[in-house]
C-alpha positions in Angstrom: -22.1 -94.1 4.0 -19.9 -93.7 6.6 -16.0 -93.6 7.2 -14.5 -94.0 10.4 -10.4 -93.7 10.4 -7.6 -95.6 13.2 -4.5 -96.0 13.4 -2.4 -98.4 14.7 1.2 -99.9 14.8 1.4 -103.8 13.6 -0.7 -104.5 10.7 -0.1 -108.1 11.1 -2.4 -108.0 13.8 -5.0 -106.1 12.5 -4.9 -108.5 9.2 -5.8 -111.4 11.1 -8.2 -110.2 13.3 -10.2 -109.3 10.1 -9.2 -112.8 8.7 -10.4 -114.1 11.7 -13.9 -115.0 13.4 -14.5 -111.4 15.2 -15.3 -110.7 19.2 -19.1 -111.9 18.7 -18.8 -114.3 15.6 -19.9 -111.8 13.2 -17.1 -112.0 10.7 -18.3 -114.2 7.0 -15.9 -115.6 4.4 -13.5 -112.4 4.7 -12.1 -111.8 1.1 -10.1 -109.0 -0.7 -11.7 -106.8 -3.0 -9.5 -104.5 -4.2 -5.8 -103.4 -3.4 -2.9 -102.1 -4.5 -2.6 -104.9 -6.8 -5.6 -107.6 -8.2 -7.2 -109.0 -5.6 -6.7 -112.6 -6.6 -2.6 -111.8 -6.2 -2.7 -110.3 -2.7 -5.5 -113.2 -1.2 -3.6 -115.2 1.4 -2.9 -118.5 0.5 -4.9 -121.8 2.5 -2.7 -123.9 4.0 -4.0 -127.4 3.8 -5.5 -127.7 7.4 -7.5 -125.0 6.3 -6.0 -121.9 7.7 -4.0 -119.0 6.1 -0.8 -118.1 5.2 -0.3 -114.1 5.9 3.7 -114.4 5.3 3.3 -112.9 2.1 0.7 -110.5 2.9 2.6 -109.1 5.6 5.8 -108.8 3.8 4.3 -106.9 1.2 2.6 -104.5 3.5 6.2 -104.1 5.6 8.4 -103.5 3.1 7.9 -100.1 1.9 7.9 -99.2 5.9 11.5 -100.3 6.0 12.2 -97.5 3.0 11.6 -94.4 5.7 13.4 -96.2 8.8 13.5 -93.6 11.4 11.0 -91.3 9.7 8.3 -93.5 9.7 4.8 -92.0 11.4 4.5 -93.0 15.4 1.6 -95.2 14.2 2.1 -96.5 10.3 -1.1 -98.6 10.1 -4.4 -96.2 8.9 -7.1 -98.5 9.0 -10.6 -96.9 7.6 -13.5 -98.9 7.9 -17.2 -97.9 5.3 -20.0 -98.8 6.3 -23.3 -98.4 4.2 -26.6 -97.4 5.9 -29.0 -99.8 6.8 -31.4 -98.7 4.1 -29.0 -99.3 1.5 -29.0 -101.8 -1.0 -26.4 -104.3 -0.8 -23.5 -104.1 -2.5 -21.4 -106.5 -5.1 -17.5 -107.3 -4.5 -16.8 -105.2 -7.0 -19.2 -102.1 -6.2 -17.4 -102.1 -2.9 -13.5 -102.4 -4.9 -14.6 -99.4 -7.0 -15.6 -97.4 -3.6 -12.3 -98.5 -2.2 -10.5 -97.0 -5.3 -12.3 -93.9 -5.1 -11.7 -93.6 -1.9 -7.9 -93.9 -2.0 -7.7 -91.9 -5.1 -9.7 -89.0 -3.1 -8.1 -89.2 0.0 -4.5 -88.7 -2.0 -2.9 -92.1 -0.3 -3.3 -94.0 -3.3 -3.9 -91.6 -6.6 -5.3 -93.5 -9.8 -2.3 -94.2 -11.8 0.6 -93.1 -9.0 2.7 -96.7 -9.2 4.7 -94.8 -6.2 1.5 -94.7 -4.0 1.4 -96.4 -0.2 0.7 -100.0 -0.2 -3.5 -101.1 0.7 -6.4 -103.5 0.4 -9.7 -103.4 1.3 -11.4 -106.8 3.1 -15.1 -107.6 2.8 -16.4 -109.8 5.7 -19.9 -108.5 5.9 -22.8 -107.3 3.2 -22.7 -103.6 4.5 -19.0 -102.4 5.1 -15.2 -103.3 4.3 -12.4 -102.3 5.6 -9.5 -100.4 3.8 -5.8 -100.9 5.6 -3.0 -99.3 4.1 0.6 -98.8 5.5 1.7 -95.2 5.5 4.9 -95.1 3.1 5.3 -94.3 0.0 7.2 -96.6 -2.7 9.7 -93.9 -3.5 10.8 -93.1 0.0 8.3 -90.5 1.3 5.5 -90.1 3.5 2.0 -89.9 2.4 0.1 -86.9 4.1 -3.0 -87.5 6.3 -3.6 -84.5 7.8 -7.0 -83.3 7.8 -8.0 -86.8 6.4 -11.1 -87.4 7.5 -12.3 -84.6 5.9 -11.8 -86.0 2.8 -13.2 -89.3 3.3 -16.4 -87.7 4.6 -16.2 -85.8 1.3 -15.5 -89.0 -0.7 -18.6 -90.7 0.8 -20.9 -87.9 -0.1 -20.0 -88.4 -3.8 -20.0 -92.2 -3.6 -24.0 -91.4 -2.2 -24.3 -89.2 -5.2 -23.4 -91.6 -7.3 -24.8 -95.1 -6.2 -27.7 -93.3 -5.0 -27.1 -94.3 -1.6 -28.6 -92.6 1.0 -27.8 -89.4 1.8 -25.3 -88.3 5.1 -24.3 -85.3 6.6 -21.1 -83.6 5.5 -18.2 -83.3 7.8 -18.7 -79.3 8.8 -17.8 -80.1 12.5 -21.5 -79.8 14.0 -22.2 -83.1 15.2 -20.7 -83.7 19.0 -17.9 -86.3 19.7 -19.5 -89.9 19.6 -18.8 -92.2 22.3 -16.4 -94.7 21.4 -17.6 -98.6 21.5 -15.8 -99.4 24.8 -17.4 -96.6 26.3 -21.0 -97.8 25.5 -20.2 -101.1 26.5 -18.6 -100.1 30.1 -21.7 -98.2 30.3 -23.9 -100.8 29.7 -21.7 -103.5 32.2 -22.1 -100.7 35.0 -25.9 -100.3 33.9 -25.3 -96.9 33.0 -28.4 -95.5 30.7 -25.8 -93.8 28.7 -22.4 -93.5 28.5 -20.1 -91.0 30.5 -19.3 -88.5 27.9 -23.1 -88.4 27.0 -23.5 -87.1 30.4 -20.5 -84.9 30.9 -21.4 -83.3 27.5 -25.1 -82.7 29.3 -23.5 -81.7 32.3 -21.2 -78.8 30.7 -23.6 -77.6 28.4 -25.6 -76.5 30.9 -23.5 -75.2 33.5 -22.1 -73.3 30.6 -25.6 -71.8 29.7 -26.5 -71.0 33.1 -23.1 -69.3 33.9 -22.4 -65.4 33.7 -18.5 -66.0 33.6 -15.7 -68.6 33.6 -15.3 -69.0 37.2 -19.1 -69.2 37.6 -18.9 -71.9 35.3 -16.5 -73.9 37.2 -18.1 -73.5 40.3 -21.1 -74.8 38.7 -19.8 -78.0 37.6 -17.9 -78.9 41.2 -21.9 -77.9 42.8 -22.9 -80.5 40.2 -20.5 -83.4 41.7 -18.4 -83.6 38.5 -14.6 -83.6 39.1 -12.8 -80.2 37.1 -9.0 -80.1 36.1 -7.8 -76.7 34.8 -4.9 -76.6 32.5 -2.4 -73.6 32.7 -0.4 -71.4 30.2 3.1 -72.3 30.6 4.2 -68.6 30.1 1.8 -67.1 32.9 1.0 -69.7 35.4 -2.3 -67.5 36.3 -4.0 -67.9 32.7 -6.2 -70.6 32.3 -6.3 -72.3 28.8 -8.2 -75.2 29.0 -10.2 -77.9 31.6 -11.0 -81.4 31.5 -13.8 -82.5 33.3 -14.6 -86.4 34.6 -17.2 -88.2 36.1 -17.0 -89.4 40.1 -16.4 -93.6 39.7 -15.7 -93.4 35.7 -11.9 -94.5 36.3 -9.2 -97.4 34.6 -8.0 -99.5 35.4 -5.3 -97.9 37.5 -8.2 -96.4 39.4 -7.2 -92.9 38.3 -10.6 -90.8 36.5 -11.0 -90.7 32.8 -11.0 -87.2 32.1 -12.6 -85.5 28.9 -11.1 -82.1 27.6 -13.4 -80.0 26.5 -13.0 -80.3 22.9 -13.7 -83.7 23.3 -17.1 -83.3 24.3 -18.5 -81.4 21.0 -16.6 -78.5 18.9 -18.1 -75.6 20.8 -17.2 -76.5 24.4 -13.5 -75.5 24.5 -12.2 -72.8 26.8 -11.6 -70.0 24.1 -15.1 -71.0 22.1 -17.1 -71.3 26.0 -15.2 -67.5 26.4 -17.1 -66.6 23.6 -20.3 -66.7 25.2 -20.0 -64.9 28.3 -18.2 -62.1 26.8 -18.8 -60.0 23.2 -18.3 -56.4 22.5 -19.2 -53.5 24.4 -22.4 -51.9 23.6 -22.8 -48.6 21.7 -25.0 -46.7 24.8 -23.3 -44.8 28.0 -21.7 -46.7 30.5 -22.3 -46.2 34.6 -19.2 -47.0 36.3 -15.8 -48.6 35.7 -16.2 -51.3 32.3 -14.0 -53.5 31.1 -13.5 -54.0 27.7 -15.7 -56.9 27.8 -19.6 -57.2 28.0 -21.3 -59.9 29.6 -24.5 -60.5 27.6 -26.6 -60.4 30.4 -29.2 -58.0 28.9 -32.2 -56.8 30.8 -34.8 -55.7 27.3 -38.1 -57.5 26.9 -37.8 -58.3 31.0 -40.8 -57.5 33.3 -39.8 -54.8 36.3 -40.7 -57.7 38.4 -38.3 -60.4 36.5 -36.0 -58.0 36.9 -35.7 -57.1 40.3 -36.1 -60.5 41.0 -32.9 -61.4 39.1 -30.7 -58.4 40.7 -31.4 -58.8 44.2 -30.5 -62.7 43.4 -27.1 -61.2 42.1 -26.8 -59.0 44.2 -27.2 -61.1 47.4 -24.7 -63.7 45.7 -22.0 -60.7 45.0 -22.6 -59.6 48.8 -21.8 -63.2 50.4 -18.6 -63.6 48.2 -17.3 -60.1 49.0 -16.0 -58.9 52.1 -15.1 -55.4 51.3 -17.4 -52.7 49.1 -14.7 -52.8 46.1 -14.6 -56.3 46.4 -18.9 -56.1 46.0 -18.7 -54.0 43.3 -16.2 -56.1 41.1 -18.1 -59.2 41.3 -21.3 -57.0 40.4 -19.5 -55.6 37.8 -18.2 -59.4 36.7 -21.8 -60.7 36.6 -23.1 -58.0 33.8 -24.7 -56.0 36.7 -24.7 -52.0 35.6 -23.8 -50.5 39.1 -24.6 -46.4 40.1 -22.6 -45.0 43.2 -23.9 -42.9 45.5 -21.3 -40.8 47.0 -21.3 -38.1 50.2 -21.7 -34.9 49.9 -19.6 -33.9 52.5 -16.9 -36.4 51.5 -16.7 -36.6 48.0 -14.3 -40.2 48.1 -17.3 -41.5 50.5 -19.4 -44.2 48.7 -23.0 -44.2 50.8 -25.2 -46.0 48.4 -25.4 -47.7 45.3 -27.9 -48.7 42.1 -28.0 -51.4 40.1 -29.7 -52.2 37.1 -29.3 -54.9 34.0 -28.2 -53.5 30.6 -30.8 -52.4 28.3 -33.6 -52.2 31.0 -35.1 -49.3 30.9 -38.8 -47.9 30.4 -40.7 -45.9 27.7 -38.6 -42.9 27.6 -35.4 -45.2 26.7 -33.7 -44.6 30.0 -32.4 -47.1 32.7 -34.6 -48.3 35.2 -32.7 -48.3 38.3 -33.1 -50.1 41.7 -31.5 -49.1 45.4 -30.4 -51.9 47.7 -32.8 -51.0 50.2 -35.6 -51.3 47.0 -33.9 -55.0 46.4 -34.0 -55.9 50.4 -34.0 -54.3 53.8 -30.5 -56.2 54.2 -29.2 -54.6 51.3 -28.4 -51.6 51.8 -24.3 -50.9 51.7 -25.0 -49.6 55.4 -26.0 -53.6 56.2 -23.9 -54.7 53.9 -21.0 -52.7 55.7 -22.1 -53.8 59.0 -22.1 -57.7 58.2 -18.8 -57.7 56.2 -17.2 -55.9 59.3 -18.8 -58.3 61.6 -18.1 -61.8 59.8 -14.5 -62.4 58.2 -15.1 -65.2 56.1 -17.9 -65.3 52.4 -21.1 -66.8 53.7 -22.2 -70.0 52.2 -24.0 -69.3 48.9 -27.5 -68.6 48.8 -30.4 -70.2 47.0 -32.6 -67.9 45.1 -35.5 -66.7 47.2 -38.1 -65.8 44.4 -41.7 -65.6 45.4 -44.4 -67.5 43.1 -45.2 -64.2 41.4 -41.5 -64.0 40.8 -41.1 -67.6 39.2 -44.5 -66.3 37.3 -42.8 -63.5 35.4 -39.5 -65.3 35.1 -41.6 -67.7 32.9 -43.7 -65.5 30.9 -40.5 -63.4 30.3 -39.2 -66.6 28.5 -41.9 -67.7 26.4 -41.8 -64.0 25.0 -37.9 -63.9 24.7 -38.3 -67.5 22.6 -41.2 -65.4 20.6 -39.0 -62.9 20.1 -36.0 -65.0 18.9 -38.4 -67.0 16.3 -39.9 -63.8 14.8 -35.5 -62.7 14.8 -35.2 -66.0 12.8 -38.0 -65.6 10.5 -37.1 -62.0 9.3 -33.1 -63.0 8.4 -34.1 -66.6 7.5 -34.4 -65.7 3.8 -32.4 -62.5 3.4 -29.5 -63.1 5.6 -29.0 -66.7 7.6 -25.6 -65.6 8.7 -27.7 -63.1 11.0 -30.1 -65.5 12.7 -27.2 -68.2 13.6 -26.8 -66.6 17.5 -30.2 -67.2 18.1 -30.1 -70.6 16.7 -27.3 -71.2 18.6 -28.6 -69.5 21.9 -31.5 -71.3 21.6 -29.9 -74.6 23.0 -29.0 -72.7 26.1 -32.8 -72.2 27.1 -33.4 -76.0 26.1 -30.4 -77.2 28.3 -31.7 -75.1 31.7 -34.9 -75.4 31.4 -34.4 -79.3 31.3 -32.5 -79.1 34.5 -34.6 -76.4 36.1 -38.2 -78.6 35.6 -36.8 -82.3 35.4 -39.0 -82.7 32.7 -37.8 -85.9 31.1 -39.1 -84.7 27.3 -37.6 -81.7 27.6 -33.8 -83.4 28.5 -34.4 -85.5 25.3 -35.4 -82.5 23.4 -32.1 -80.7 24.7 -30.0 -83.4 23.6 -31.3 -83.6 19.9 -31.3 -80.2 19.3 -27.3 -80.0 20.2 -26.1 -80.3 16.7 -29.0 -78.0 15.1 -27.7 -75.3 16.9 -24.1 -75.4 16.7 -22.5 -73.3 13.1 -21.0 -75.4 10.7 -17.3 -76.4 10.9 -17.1 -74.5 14.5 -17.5 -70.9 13.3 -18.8 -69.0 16.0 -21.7 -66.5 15.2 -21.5 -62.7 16.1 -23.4 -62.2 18.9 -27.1 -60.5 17.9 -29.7 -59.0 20.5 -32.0 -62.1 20.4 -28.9 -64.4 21.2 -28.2 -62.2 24.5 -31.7 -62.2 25.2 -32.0 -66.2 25.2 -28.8 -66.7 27.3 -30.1 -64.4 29.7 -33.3 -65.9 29.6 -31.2 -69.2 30.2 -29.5 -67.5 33.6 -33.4 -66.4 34.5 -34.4 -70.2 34.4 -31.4 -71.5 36.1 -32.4 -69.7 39.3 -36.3 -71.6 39.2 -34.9 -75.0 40.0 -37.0 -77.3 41.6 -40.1 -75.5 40.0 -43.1 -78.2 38.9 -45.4 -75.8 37.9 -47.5 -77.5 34.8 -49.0 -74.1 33.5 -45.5 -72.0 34.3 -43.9 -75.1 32.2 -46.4 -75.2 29.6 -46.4 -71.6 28.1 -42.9 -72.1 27.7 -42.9 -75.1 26.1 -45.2 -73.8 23.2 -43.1 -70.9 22.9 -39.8 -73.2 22.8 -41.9 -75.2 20.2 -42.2 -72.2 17.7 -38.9 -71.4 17.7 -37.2 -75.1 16.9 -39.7 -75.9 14.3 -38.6 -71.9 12.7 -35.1 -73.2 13.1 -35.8 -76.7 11.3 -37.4 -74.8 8.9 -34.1 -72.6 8.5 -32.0 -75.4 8.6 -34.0 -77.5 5.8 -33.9 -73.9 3.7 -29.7 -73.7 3.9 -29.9 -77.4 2.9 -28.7 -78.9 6.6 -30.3 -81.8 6.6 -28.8 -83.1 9.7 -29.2 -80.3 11.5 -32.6 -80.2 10.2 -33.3 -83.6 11.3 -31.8 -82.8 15.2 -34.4 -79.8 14.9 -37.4 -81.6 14.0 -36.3 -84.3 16.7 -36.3 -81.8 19.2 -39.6 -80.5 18.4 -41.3 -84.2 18.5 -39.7 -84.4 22.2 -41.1 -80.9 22.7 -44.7 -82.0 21.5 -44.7 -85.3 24.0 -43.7 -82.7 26.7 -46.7 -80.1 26.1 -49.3 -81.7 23.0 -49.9 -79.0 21.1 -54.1 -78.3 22.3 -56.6 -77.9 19.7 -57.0 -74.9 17.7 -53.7 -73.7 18.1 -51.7 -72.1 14.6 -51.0 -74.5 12.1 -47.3 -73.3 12.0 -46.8 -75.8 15.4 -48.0 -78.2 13.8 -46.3 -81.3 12.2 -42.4 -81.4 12.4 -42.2 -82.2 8.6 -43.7 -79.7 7.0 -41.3 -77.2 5.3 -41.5 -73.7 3.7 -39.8 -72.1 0.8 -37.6 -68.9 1.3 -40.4 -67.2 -0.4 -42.0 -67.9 2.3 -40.2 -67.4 5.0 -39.1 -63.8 3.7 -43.1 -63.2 4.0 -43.2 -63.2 7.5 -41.5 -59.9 7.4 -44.7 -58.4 6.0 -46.6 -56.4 7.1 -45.9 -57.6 10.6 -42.0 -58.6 10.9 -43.2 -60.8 14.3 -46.0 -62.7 13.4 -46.0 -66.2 12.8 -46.4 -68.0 9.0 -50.4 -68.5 9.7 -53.3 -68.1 7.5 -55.7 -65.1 7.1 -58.3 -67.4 9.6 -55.9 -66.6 12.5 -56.8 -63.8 14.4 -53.8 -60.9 15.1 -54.7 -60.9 18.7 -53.5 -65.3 18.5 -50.4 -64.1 16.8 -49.1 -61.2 19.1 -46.5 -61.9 21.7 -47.7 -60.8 25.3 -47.6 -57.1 26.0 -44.7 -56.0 27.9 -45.4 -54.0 31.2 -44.0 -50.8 30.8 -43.4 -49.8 34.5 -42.4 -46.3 35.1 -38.2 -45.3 35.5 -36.8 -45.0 38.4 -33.7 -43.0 39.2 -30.7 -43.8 41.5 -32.2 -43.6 45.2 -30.4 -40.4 47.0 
């Protein structure tokens, strides 16, 4: 059952158009069932050619909005209307009066026995839903308070379930993205739209925001994409950014002007301050090369092949070196995109910076230590020598580059994700049971990979799978989780896949999408465990789009197998042993099937001299 709250200004309006036939026709024998007094006392009278008298009805509705004069709400009317799900049983006259009571009783407009309470009724014109309108004054003078009051109704409608045995619906804990409102789907479907704008902008920002190393990245991202950006500033300091709107080219009113959509407006999680969250977390407890911020960007270089990574610096650093025109100016935006940067100074002239080293946090080889890479290693046009000599020779940033990755490149950039997904899952598994709390980033993070990946392959399946796995990933009532090591991993892995657009590569694509299998189905699993059915639900969605996209081939493990299957904690807390990373599979699976791929260990390198 589901409760959906307006507001509005004239309630004589709104009580005929319930009265009357409806836009399509759809409105039968509209009667009151319950109210502030019997229903048979507030009906409105017939008229002898057959229509209604509302004088009364509106009068009584008015009246107590007269009371408060000037402190009346901007809008007085709150007009709910309850809707039963399909599946449900219909309802009597006066099983839907009783709901309406309950409802006003729990939302604290109309408490059971208050004679003072706001004025209401509800109207039945269909088998599955009334509508409650109440005005918002109180009989002794005072206004009724609504904040936060769909909150309550959603909590209402989980007991009325409960007790009509109705079927079950999510709670209100702020995880399910901002609907698009009726006018919106039907514009859509009068411009022949598939879906509706904010479906698309919501698409649209999650992915630039998972393929983004930083805020301004982000909105670059979004203008590459064609979408129109509007940046809102602090009042106090006209240089701090503290909030965007985005819109879609041709979605406008009728003035002409674009409909924008703030960020909030999209889904919970895709606000400035929460999008902030992602790119930056807490520093990390090794040494630091270099000048660092307080602020780490969770661009993580552990469980990456030498070649993934040297694939993704020389990307960044070729990007940093066409938007810089000066060697501090290279440096800062290295230093902005996560990238750990050594300096390699003269000899003769200590203040003389000759070379340079990059390399991505936590990539380092078997004896723990960084892994570094020259320019000249990167590309022969690399080096700060050629670097120097360009900058000096060209005044303006060159346009940006695309990523120049060879196939062996795109190759390791793929197997590097299936094992980061692997890695995540067997993260998920070991906290599922003891700790949830922990395994919430790489839920979360999850969705980023999902989102990219989508864009990067076009793969139709995969968009869809994106898209149902929103809500499954987001925390309940907007609580950001603390970042974990398999969260950074995945949202680098995200980055990694954003730079393989265009690729088509059916094997590349599905290796990945088996791995991106086992890890939704562990999170449905996780989700069912904490007793998210909705979530839950978006999870096992996701993984049927996943399974169109790559079928699962014969003889794989039985844990890919079907979406509805669910485990007790018991036993997801026994995937932590013996072997904290394998899979939930029976003794008949071999442990060579259940390892993740070997990692190539490489050898270190030092800073070139």
């Amino acid at each position: 059952m589901i409760g959906k709250v307006l507001r509005g200004h004239r309630v004589q309006g709104l009580i005929r158009y319930l009265y009357g036939p409806g836009r399509f026709n759809e409105h039968r024998d509209p009667h009151i069932v319950a109210g502030f007094d019997v229903p048979a006392a507030l009906e409105p009278a017939l008229r002898p050619d057959g229509s209604r008298d509302f004088r009364r009805l509106d009068a009584l509705l008015q009246q107590p909005l007269a009371l408060l004069a000037d402190h009346n709400y901007a809008r007085p009317v709150w007009h709910l209307s309850v809707r039963a799900h399909p599946d449900d049983p219909v309802l009597s006259d006066q099983q839907w009066g009783d709901i309406a009571r309950q409802i006003m009783d729990r939302t604290g407009l109309a408490p059971d026995g208050d004679t003072d309470a706001v004025r209401w009724l509800a109207v039945r014109h269909a088998d599955d839903h009334i509508h409650i309108v109440a005005t918002l004054a109180r009989l002794d003078g005072t206004r009724p308070d609504v904040w936060n009051d769909g909150y309550r109704i959603r909590a209402a409608c989980r007991e009325i379930e409960e007790a009509y045995g109705l079927v079950r619906t999510a709670p209100a804990d702020r995880t399910a993205a901002r609907r698009p409102k009726r006018g919106e789907t039907e514009k859509a479907r009068r411009q022949h739209r598939s879906e509706p704008v904010r479906t698309t902008l919501r698409r649209q920002v999650l992915t630039a925001t998972a393929a983004a190393h930083d805020e301004q990245d982000f909105f670059d991202r979004l203008a590459a994409e064609g979408i129109l950006v509007r940046i809102r500033f602090s009042r106090q300091d006209p240089d701090q950014r503290t909030g965007y709107a985005v819109a879609l080219p041709g979605d406008t009113n009728r003035s002409g002007r674009p409909i924008w959509y703030s960020g909030g407006k999209l889904a919970p999680d895709l606000t400035l301050p929460k999008l902030r969250h992602r790119w930056t977390t807490h520093p990390s407890a090794g040494p630091a090369t270099g000048p660092q911020s307080a602020d780490y960007h969770p661009v993580t270089g552990r469980h990456l092949s030498r070649r993934t990574a040297r694939a993704v610096l020389r990307t960044t650093v070729r990007q940093a070196a066409d938007r810089a025109r000066t060697t501090e100016q290279f440096f800062d935006h290295l230093h902005k995109a996560g990238i750990l940067v050594h300096r390699r100074h003269s000899t003769i002239d200590p203040a003389q910076i000759t070379g340079y080293a990059v390399t991505l946090p936590d990539h380092t080889g078997p004896d723990r230590r960084p892994l570094w890479y020259s320019g000249g290693q990167l590309a022969d046009d690399l080096t700060l020598p050629a670097l120097q000599r360009r900058w000096a020779a060209s005044s303006s940033p060159a346009a940006e580059p695309q990523p120049d990755l060879t196939a062996e490149e795109r190759h390791a950039i793929y197997q590097d994700a299936a094992r980061a997904a692997a890695h995540a899952t067997a993260h998920i598994r070991r906290y599922a049971a003891t700790n949830p709390y922990a395994a919430a980033d790489a839920c979360w993070a999850a969705s980023d990979v999902l989102h990219v990946a989508a864009q990067a392959t076009g793969n139709p399946h995969l968009r869809k799978a994106a898209d149902a796995y929103d809500r499954a990933a987001r925390p309940p009532y907007a609580r950001l989780p603390r970042p974990t090591p398999a969260g950074n991993t995945l949202r680098t892995t995200a980055r990694l896949l954003a730079l393989t657009t265009g690729d088509r590569n059916t094997r590349l694509l599905m290796t990945l999408l088996t791995s991106l299998a086992a890890l939704i189905e562990t999170v449905a699993q996780l989700r069912h465990a904490q007793q998210q059915t909705a979530q839950a639900t978006a999870a096992r969605t996701a993984y049927q789009h996943l399974h169109r996209a790559a079928p699962v081939p014969a003889g794989m493990p039985p844990w890919l197998g079907p979406a509805d299957r669910t485990l007790s904690p018991f036993q997801l807390a026994a995937a932590d042993h013996p072997l904290p990373w394998s899979p939930l599979v029976p003794e008949s699976v071999t442990p060579a099937s259940r390892a993740a791929p070997p990692m190539s260990p490489g050898r270190r390198r030092s800073p070139t001299r």
